[in-house]
C-alpha positions in Angstrom: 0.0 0.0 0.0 1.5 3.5 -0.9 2.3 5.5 2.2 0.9 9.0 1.7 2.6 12.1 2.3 -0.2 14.3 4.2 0.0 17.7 5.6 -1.8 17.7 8.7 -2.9 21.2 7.6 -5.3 20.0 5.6 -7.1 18.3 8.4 -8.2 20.7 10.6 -11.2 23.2 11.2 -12.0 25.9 13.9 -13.7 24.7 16.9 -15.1 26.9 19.3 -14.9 26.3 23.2 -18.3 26.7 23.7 -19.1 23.7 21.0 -17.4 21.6 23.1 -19.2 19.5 25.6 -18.3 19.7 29.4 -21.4 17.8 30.8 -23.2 14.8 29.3 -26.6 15.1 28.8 -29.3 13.5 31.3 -29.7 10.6 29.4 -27.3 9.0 27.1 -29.0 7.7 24.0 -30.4 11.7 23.8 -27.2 12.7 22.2 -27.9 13.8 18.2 -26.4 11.5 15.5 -25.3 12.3 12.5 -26.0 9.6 9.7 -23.8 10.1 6.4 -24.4 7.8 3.4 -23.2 8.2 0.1 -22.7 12.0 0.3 -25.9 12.6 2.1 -26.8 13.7 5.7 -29.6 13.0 7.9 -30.1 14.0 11.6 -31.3 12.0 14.1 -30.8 10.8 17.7 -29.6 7.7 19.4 -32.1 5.9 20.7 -33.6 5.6 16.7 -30.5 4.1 16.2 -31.9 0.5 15.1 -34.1 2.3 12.6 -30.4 3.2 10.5 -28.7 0.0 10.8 -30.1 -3.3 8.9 -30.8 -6.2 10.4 -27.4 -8.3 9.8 -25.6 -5.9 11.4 -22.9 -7.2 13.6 -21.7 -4.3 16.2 -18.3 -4.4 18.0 -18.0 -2.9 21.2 -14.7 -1.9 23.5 -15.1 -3.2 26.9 -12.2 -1.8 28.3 -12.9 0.6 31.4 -11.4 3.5 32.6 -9.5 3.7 35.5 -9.1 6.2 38.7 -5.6 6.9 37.3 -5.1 10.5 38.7 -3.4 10.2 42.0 -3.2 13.3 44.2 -0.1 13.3 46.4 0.6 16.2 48.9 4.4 16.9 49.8 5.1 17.7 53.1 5.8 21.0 52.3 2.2 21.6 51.7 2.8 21.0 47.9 1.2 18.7 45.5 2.5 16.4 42.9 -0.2 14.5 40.5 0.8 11.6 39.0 -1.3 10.4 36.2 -0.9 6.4 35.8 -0.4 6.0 31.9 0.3 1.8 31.6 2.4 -0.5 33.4 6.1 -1.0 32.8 7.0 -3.4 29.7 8.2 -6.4 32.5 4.5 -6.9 32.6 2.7 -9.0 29.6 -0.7 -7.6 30.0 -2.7 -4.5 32.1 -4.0 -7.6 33.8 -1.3 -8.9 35.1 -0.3 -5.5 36.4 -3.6 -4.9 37.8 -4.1 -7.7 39.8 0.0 -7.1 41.4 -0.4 -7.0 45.1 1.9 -4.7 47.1 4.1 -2.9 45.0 4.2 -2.6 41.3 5.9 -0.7 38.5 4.1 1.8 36.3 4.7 4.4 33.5 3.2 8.0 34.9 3.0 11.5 34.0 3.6 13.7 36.7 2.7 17.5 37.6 5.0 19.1 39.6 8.0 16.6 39.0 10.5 19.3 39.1 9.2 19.7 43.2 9.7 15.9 43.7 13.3 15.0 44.3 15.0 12.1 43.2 14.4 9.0 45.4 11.9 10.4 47.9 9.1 8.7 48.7 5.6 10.1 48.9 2.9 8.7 51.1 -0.6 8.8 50.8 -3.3 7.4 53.5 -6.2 5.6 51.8 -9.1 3.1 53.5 -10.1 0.0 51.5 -13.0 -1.6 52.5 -12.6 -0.5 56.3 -8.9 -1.9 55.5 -6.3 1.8 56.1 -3.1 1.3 54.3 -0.3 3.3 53.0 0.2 3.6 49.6 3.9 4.9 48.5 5.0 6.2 45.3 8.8 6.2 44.5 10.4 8.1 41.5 12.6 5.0 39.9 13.9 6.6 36.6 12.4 8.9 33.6 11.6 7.3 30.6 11.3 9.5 27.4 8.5 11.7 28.0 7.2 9.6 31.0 8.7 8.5 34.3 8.3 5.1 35.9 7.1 5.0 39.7 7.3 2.3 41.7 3.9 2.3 43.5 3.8 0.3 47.2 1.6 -0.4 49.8 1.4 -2.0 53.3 -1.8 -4.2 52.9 -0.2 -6.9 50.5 -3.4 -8.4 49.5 -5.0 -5.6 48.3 -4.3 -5.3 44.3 -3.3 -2.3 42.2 -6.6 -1.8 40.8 -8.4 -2.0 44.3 -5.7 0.4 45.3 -6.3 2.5 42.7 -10.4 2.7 42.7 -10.0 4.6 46.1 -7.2 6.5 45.6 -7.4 7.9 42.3 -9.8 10.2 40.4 -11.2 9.8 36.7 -9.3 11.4 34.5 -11.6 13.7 32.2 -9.8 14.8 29.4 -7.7 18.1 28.8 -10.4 19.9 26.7 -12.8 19.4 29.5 -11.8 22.6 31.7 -13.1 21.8 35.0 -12.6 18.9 37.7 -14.3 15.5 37.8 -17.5 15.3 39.7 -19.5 12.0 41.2 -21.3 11.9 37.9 -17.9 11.0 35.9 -17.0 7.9 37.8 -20.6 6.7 36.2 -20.8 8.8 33.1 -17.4 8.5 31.8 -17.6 5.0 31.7 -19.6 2.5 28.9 -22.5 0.6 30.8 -20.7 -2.6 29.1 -16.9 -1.0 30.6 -16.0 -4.3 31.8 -11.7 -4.9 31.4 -9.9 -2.2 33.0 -6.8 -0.7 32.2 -8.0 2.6 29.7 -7.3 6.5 30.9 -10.1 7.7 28.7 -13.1 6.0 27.7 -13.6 4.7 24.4 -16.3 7.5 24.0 -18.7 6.5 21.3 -20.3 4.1 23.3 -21.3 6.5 25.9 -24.5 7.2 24.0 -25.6 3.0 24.2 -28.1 2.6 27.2 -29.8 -0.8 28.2 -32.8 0.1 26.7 -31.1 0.9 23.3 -29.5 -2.4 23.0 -32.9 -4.1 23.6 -33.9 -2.3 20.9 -30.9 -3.6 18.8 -31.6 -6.9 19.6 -35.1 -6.7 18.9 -34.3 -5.9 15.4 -31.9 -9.0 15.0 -28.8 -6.6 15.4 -25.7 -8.7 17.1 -23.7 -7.2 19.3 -19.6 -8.6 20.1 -16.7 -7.1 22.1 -12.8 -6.2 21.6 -11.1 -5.1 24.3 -8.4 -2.0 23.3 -7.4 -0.4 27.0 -7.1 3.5 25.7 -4.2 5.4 26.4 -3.5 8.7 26.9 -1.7 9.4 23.6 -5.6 9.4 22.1 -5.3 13.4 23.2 -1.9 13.9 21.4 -2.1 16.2 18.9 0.0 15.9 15.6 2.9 18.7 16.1 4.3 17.5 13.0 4.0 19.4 9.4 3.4 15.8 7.9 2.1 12.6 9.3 5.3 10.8 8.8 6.5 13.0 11.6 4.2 11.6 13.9 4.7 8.7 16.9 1.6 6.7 17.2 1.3 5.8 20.9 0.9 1.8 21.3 -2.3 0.3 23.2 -2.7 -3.3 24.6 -5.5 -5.2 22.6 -7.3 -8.3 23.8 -9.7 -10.4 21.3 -11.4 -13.5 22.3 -10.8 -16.4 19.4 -14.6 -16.7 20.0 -14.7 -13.3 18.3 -12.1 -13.6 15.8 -14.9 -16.6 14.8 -18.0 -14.2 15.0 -16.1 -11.4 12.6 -15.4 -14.4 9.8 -19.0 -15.7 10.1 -20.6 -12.5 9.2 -17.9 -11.0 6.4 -19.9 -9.7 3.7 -22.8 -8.6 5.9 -22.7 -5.3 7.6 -20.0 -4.9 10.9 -20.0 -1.9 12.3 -17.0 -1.0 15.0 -18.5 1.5 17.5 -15.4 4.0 18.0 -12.3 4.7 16.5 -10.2 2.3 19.2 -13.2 -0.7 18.1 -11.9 -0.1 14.4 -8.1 0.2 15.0 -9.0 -3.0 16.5 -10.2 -5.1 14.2 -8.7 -3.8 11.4 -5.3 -4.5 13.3 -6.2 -8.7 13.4 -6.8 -8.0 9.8 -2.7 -6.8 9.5 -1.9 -9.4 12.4 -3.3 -12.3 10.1 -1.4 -11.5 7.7 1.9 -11.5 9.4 1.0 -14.7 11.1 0.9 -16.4 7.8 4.9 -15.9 7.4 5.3 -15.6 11.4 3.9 -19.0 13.0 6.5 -19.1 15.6 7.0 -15.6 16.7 5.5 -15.6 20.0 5.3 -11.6 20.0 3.0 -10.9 17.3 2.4 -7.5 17.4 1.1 -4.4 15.0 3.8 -1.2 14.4 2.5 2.2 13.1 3.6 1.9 9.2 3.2 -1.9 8.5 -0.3 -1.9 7.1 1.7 0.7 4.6 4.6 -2.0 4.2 3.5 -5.0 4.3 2.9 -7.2 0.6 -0.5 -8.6 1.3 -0.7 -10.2 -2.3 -4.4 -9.4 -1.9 -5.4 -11.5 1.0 -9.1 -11.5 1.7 -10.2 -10.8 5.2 -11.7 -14.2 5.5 -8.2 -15.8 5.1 -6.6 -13.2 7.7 -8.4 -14.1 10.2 -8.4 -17.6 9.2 -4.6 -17.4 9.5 -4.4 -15.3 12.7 -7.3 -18.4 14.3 -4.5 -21.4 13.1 -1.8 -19.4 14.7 -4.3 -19.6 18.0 -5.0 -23.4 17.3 -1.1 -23.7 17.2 -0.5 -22.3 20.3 -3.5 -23.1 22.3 -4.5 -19.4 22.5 -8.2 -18.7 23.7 -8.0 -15.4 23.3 -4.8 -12.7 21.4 -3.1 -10.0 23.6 -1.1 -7.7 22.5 -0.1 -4.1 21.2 -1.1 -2.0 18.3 0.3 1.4 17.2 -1.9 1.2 14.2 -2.5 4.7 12.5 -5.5 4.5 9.9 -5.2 7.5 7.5 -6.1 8.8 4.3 -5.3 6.5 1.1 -6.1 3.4 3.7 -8.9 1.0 2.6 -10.8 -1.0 5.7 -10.6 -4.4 5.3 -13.6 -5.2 7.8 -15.3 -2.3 8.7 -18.5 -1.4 6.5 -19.1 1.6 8.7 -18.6 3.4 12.0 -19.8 4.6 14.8 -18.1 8.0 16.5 -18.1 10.9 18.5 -16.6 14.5 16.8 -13.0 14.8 17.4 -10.3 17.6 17.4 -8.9 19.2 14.6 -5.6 17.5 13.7 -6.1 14.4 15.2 -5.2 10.8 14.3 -8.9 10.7 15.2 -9.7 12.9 12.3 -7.8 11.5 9.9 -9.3 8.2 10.8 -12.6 9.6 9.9 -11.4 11.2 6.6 -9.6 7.4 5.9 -13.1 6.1 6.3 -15.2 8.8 4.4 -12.6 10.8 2.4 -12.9 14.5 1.8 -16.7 14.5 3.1 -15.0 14.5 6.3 -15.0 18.5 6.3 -19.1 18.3 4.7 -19.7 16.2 8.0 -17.8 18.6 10.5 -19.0 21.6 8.6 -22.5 20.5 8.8 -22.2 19.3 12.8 -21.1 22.9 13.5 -23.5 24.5 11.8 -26.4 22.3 13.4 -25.8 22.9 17.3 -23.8 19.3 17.3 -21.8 18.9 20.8 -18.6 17.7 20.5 -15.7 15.2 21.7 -15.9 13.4 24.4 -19.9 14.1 26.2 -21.0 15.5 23.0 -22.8 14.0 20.5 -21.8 11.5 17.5 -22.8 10.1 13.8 -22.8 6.9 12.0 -20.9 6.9 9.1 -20.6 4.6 6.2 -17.3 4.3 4.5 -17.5 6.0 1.2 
């Protein structure tokens, strides 16, 4: 596949603060949607979703869920230094396995105020689990590009990180959202399917789903599956560069049931829709990690870089025989279920090899996000955004969304 040479310049548009949404609204499936098809635009909302999607629709879901992963420390001093758990050091396989650690662990951070924290001192933080007090302890252990790695610890050796975690840290809103998180986020800013933690932001398209809307899916023969792709923090990193190529895709763990991996072959051809950008740079990246595993049967770290779906020589190789490759590597190795990393970026000149559509909120100018869309539905993209401001849309993360179907 040619590698285009894009100027990010060309993907952007003027958004004003007050277009962008700070609050969800009361109830979820009351967010507008946007429906494109073939150059046209209708407006709707998204509890009528089921009326805009036929019946052998398949719909993929991320059930990753967010975690408290802003952590409040206060010096001493009477300063404070927030440290903002991106993922766990690389000695770790999985966000699992790092999860589920119990009395110290190792983990990547951002941290405000670092130049206040001296090297090797250990901050303390008092925090009640379950009527259980403890002491949890954050050391500064080295820095590590753009992020340092803490070593995390706490008396109460039972408890795991996550627990630890839940009631110590704070949802992280995003940086465009100018105010602190509330009650209402630890609900709201989570899917009501969030199920696998490990994300700091939520994979926000299926915000809008409620129970009752996926009822209604059902009702209408609509099938629903789930990927799991734990969100990181690079999802909010805008491209500085003049041209894509400039760009660092940040990586993200992905989990996919072989159960799945079956579901996706058995309804190729029909209509699968990915609900969100991460549910797309999902699937789309099994489609890349079949074909690899054809020629890669005993690498036992078979993962996705940035540029390979732009390098590798797929001699045409259907999606159907992808997947059917990826499912023998499983067989091989008595794999249930695939975890690992993508750094996938889907841009313009990319063709989706399983997605028929997509469901998504309105992102930022100059955005992998963006150009995702524009991969998806070409130069409409700006006849979309242009309409969406125009109309009273709400958008990124609490605003509202549109279904789009790939040009």
């Amino acid at each position: 596949m040619h590698l285009p040479d894009l100027s990010i310049r060309d993907y952007t548009y003027f958004l004003p603060q007050e277009r962008i949404a700070n609050f969800p609204l009361q109830e979820r499936d009351a967010s507008k949607l946007l429906v494109y098809n073939k150059g046209g635009i209708e407006e709707d909302v998204y509890k009528n979703l089921d009326r805009h999607l036929p019946s052998d629709t398949l719909l993929i879901f991320n059930d990753t869920k967010v975690i408290s992963a802003r952590l409040l420390f206060h010096k001493s001093t009477g300063g404070i230094i927030e440290i903002f758990c991106l993922e766990p050091d690389g000695q770790y396989p999985d966000i699992t396995t790092a999860m589920m650690r119990q009395g110290s662990v190792l983990w990547q951070c951002l941290i405000g105020g670092a130049s206040k924290w001296k090297h090797g001192q250990v901050l303390e933080m008092k925090i009640t689990v379950e009527q259980i007090q403890t002491i949890l302890r954050a050391k500064y252990v080295e820095k590590k590009g753009d992020s340092f790695v803490i070593e995390f610890s706490w008396d109460e050796a039972k408890l795991t990180f996550g627990e630890i975690l839940h009631h110590a840290g704070a949802i992280p809103l995003p940086p465009y959202i100018k105010r602190d998180a509330l009650p209402l986020d630890a609900e709201r800013y989570q899917t009501i399917y969030a199920h696998h933690e490990g994300s700091v932001a939520a994979p926000t398209a299926g915000l809008h789903f409620t129970a009752d809307l996926l009822n209604r899916l059902q009702q209408k023969s609509i099938r629903t599956d789930f990927v799991t792709l734990h969100v990181g923090a690079g999802t909010f990193k805008p491209v500085k560069s003049a041209t894509i190529h400039g760009h660092e895709m940040h990586a993200e763990f992905i989990t996919v049931s072989k159960k799945t991996i079956e579901n996706i072959v058995d309804n190729l051809g029909k209509t699968i829709v990915p609900v969100g950008t991460t549910s797309l740079r999902t699937i789309e990246s099994l489609y890349w990690l079949g074909v690899k595993a054809a020629s890669e049967q005993k690498d036992n770290d078979l993962r996705l870089s940035q540029w390979e779906p732009y390098e590798l020589k797929t001699q045409n190789v259907s999606a159907a025989q992808a997947l059917l490759n990826l499912l023998d590597l499983m067989d091989s190795k008595s794999m249930d279920q695939l975890t690992t990393k993508t750094n996938i970026i889907i841009i313009p000149g990319y063709k989706a090899r399983i997605a028929t559509a997509l469901i998504t909120n309105f992102h930022q100018p100059q955005s992998t996000l963006l150009l995702l869309v524009a991969a998806l539905i070409g130069s409409d993209w700006r006849k979309v955004y242009d309409y969406a401001l125009e109309n009273d849309f709400r958008f990124l993360s609490y605003g509202d969304g549109c279904l789009l179907w790939r040009k």
